[in-house]
C-alpha positions as CSV (number, residue, x, y, z in Angstrom):
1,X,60.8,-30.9,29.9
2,X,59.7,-31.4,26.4
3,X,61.9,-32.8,24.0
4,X,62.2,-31.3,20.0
5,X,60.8,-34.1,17.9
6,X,62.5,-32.1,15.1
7,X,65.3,-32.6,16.7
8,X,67.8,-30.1,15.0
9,X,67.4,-26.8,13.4
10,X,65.2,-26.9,10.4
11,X,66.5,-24.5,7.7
12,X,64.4,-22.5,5.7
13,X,66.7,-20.3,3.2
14,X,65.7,-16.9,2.0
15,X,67.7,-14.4,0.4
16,X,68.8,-11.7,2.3
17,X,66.2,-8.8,3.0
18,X,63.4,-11.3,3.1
19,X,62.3,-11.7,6.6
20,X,63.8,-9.8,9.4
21,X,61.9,-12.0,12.4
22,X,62.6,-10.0,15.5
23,X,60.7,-7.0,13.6
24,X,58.5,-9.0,12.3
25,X,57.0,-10.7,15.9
26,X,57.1,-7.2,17.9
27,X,55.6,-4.9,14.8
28,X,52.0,-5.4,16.5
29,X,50.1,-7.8,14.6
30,X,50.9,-10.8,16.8
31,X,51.3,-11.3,20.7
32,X,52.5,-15.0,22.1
33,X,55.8,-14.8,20.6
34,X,58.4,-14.4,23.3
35,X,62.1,-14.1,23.6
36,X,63.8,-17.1,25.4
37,X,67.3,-16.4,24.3
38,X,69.7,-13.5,22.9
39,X,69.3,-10.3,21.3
40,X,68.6,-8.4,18.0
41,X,69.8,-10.5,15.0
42,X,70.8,-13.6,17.4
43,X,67.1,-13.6,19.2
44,X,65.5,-17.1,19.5
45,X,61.7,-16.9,19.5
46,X,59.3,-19.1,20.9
47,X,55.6,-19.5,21.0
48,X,52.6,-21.1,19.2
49,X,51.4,-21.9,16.0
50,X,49.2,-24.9,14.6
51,X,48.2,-26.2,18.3
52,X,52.5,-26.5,18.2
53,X,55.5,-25.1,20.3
54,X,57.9,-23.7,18.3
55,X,61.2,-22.6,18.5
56,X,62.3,-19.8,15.5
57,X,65.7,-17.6,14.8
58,X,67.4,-16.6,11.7
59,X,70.8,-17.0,10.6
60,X,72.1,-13.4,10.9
61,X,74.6,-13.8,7.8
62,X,72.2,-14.9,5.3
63,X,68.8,-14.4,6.8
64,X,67.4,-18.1,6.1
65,X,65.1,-18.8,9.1
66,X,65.2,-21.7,11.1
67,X,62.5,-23.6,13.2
68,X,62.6,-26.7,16.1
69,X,59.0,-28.3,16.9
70,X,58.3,-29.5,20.3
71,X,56.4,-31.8,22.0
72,X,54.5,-35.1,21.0
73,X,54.0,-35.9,16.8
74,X,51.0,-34.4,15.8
75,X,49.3,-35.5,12.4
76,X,49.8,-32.5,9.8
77,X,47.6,-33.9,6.9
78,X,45.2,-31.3,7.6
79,X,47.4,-28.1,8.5
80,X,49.8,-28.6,6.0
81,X,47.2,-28.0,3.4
82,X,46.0,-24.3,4.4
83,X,45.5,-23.2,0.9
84,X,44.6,-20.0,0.0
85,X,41.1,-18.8,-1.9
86,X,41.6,-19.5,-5.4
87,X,40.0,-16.5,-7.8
88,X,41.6,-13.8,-5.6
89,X,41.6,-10.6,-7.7
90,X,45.4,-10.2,-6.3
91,X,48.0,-11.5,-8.1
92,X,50.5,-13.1,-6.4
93,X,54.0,-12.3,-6.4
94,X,56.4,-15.4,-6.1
95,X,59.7,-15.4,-4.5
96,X,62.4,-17.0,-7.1
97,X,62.5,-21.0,-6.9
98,X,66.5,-20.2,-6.5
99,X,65.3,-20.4,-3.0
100,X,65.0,-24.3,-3.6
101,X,68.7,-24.7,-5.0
102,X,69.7,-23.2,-2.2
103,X,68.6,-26.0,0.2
104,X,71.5,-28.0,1.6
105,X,74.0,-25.9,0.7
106,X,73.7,-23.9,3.9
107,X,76.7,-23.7,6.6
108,X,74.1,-24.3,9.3
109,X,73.3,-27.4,10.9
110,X,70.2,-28.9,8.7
111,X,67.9,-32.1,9.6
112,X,65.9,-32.5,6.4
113,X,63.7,-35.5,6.4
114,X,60.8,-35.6,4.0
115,X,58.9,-36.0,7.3
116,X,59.8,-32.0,7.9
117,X,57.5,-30.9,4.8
118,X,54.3,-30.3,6.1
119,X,56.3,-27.7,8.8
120,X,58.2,-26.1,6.4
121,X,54.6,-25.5,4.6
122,X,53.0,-24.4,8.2
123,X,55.7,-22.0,8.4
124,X,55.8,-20.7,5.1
125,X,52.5,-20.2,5.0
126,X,52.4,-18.1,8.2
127,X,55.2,-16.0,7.2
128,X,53.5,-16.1,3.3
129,X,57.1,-16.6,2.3
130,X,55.9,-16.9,-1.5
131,X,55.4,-13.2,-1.4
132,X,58.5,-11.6,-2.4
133,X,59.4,-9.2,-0.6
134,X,62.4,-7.4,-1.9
135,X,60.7,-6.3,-4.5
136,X,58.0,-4.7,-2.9
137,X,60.6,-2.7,-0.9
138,X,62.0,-1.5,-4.5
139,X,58.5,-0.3,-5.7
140,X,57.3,0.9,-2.7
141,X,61.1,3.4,-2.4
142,X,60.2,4.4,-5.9
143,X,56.6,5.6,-5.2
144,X,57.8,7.0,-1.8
145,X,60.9,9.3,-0.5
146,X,59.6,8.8,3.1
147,X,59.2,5.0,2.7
148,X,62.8,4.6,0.8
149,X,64.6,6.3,4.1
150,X,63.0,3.8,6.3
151,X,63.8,0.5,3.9
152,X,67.4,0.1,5.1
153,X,66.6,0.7,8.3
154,X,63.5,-1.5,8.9
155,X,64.4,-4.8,5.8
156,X,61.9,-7.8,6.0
157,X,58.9,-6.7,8.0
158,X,55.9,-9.2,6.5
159,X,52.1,-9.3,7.0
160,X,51.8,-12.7,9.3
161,X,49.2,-15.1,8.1
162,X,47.2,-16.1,11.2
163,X,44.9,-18.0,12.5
164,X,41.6,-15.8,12.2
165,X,40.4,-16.7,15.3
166,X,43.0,-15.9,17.3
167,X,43.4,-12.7,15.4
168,X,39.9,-11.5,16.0
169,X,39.7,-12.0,20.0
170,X,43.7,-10.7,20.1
171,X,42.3,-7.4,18.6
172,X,39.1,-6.7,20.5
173,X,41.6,-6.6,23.4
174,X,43.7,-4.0,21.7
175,X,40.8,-1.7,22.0
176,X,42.3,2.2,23.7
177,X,45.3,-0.6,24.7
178,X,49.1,-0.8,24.2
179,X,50.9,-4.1,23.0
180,X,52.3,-4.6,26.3
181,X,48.9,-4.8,27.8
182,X,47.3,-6.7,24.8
183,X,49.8,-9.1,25.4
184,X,49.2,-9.7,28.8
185,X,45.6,-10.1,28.2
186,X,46.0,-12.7,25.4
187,X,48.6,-14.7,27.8
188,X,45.4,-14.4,30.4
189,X,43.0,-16.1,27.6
190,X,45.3,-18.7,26.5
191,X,46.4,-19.8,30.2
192,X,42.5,-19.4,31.5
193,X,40.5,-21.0,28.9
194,X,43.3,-22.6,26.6
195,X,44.3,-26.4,26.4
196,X,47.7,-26.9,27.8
197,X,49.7,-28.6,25.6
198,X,53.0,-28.8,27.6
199,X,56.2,-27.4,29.0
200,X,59.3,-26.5,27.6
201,X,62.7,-25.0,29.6
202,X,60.1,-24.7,32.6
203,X,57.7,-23.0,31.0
204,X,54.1,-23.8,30.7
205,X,52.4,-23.3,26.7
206,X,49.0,-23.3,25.7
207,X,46.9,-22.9,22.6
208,X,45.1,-20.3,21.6
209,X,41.0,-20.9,23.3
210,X,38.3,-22.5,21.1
211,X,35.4,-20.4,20.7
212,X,33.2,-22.7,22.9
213,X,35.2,-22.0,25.8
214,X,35.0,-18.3,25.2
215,X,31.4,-18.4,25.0
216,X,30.4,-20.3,28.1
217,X,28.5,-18.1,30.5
218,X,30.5,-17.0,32.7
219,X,33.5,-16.5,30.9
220,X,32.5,-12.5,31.1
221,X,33.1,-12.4,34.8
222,X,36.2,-14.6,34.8
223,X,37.6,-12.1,32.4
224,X,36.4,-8.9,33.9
225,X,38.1,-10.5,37.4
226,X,41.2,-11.0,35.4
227,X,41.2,-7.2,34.5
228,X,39.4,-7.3,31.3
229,X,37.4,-4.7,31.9
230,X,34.6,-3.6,29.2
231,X,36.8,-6.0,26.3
232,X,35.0,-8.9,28.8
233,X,32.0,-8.8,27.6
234,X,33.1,-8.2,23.8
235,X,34.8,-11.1,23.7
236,X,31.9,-13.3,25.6
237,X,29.5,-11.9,23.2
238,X,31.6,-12.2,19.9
239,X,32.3,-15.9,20.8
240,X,29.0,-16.5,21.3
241,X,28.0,-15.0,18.0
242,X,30.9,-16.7,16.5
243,X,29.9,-20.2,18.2
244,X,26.2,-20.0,16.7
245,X,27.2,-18.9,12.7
246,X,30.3,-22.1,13.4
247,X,33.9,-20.6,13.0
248,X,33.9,-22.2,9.7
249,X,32.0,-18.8,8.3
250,X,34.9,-16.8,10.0
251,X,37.0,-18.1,7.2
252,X,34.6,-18.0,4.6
253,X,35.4,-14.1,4.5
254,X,38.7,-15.0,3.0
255,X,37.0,-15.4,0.2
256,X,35.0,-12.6,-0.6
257,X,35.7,-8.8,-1.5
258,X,37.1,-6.5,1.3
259,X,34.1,-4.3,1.9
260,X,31.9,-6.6,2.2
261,X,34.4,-8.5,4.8
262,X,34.9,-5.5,6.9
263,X,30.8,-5.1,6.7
264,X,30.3,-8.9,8.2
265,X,33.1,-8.4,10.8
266,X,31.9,-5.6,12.4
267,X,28.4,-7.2,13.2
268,X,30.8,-8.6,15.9
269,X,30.9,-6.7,19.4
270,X,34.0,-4.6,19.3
271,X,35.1,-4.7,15.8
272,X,35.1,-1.7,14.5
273,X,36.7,-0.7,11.7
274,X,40.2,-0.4,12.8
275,X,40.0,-4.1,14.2
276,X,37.8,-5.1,11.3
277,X,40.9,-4.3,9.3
278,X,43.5,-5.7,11.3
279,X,41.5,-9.0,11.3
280,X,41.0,-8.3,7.0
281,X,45.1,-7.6,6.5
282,X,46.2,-10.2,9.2
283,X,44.1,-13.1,8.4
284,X,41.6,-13.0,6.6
285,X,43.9,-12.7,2.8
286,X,43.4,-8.3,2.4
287,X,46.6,-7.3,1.8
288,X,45.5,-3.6,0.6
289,X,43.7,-2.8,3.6
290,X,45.7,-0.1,5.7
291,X,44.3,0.0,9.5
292,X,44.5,3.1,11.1
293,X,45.0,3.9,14.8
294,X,46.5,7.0,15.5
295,X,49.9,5.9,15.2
296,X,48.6,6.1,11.6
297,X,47.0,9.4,11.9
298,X,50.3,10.9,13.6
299,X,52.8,9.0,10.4
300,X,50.0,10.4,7.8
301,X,49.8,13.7,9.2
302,X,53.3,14.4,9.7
303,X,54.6,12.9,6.0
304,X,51.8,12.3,3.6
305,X,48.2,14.1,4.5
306,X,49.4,18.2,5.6
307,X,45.6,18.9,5.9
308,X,45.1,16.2,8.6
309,X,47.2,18.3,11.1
310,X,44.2,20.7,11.7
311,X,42.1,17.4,13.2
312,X,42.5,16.8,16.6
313,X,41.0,13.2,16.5
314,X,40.5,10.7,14.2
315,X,37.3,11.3,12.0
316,X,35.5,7.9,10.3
317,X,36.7,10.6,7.0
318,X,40.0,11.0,8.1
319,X,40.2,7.0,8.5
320,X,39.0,6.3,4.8
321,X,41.0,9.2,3.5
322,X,44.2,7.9,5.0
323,X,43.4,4.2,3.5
324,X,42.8,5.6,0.2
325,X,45.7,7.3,-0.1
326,X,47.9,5.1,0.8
327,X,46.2,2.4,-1.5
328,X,46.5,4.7,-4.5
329,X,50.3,5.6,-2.9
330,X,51.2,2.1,-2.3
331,X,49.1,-0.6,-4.8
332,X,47.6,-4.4,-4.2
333,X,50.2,-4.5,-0.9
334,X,49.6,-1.3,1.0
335,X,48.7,-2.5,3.9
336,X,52.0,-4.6,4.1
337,X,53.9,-1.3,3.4
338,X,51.8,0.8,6.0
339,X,52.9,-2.1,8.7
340,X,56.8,-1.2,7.6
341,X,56.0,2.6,8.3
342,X,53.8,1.6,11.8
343,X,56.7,-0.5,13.2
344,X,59.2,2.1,12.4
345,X,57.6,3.9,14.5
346,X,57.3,1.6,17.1
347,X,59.4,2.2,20.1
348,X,59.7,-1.0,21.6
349,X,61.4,-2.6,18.7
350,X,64.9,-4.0,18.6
């Protein structure tokens, strides 16, 4: 069994209302995380990030969020530095460097050792704790009656920042799927075509597949005898794509206008533009894009768009309608607001 090199729980504080994690890792947008311990505020999380195992929960009196690492040290020169575009025609919204102050204060069990940094910045940056949150909630319960019912109910749902990679074969497998499926197809991936990279409590962990591996040739019937299905040659097809441009042009598109992003993803094999804009919100630095499925359709019908009850199926001018108006509804962050609305929904979160 592997041993946590950060050896005690890291503390990351947040203000109340920031990050509800439990939410947060079932809402949909992610699907390695996994429950080893617990339930509903007292859940401990584990799963991959940065070629890492890591172990995650949150301090259910004050919300700060705390993180082990397992497994041999790994140089974090490189992934600590995972800076965003700069000229992106968002503005930022900062959390309040009281957040700093609050460091070492906390009741909790902290090891800080300047040899933590880098972590707390992988972490951080996946769960873009610089965007304040709180706020949002405020301005999005003043724009919306519908939206301020489901605020105290559903606190701290963020947009994770992932790896776009990951993010782009995870959602060609969501295609006519549901998350429990999706989830046991990425499992499949990672254990099939994934580097190993070891065991904790008796349980095996892998990292997400490079491309290459995805794009060998016969990958397709691997997958398709794993149950796959049609997604088999998507994903064969798309990493082969992928493996010719480089994945270095994959995140390139974080740094150009949203159209034009959703236009270069779906030259992809099964992106359309639902995935296309999961992969844009998820990854690829588009907060303002909305994705709609018809979980969507159903909340936008039912509270916001009367007209769309008449449809029986979602139209490509339904689709655009729905993001519009919930850009217009919702600002710069709509598609972080929609994903509060979509996971309120949701019935397998606890």
């Amino acid at each position: 069994m592997a041993k946590a090199w950060v050896k005690n729980w890291r503390v990351i504080p947040l203000p109340k209302g920031e990050l509800n994690l439990g939410k947060t890792l079932q809402s949909g947008q992610q699907f390695t995380w996994k429950k080893i311990q617990g339930d509903g505020a007292d859940t401990v999380w584990r799963g991959v990030l940065a070629k890492m195992v890591w172990t995650l929960k949150q301090d259910g009196n004050d919300g700060n969020l705390l993180y082990m690492i397992h497994g041999p040290h790994r140089n974090t020169k490189i992934a600590s530095k995972r800076k965003r575009q700069d000229g992106t025609d968002l503005d930022r919204l900062h959390v309040s460097k009281k957040r700093d102050s609050r460091q070492g204060n906390n009741s909790l069990e902290n090891s800080v050792d300047n040899d933590d940094q880098p972590y707390d910045s992988i972490i951080k940056d996946y769960f873009q704790l610089d965007v304040n949150l709180r706020q949002l909630y405020i301005e999005w319960s003043k724009a919306d009656s519908n939206f301020a019912k489901i605020a105290s109910t559903m606190p701290g749902i963020r947009i994770l920042r992932q790896d776009p990679v990951e993010n782009l074969f995870s959602f060609i497998c969501s295609s006519n799927n549901n998350i429990s499926r999706i989830t046991s197809m990425v499992g499949k991936l990672c254990q099939t075509f994934g580097k190993k990279l070891l065991s904790v409590d008796g349980v095996d962990y892998y990292q997400f597949p490079e491309v290459t591996a995805l794009a060998q040739h016969d990958t397709e019937k691997t997958m398709r005898d794993l149950g796959f299905g049609y997604r088999a040659k998507y994903i064969h097809e798309s990493a082969q794509i992928l493996n010719k441009k480089g994945v270095s042009w994959l995140y390139s598109l974080r740094q150009i206008p949203y159209k034009e992003c959703q236009s270069q993803l779906r030259q992809l094999h099964g992106v359309g533009a639902k995935v296309a804009d999961c992969i844009c919100l998820m990854s690829l630095d588009k907060p303002s894009v909305v994705p709609v499925d018809t979980h969507v359709f159903q909340i936008s019908s039912r509270y916001y768009i009367p007209s769309l009850q008449k449809q029986k199926s979602l139209t490509e001018k339904a689709y655009n309608e729905i993001g519009d108006y919930f850009l217009k509804l919702f600002g710069s962050y709509a598609g972080w607001a929609h994903s509060v609305l979509f996971t309120a929904d949701l019935k397998n979160v606890s």
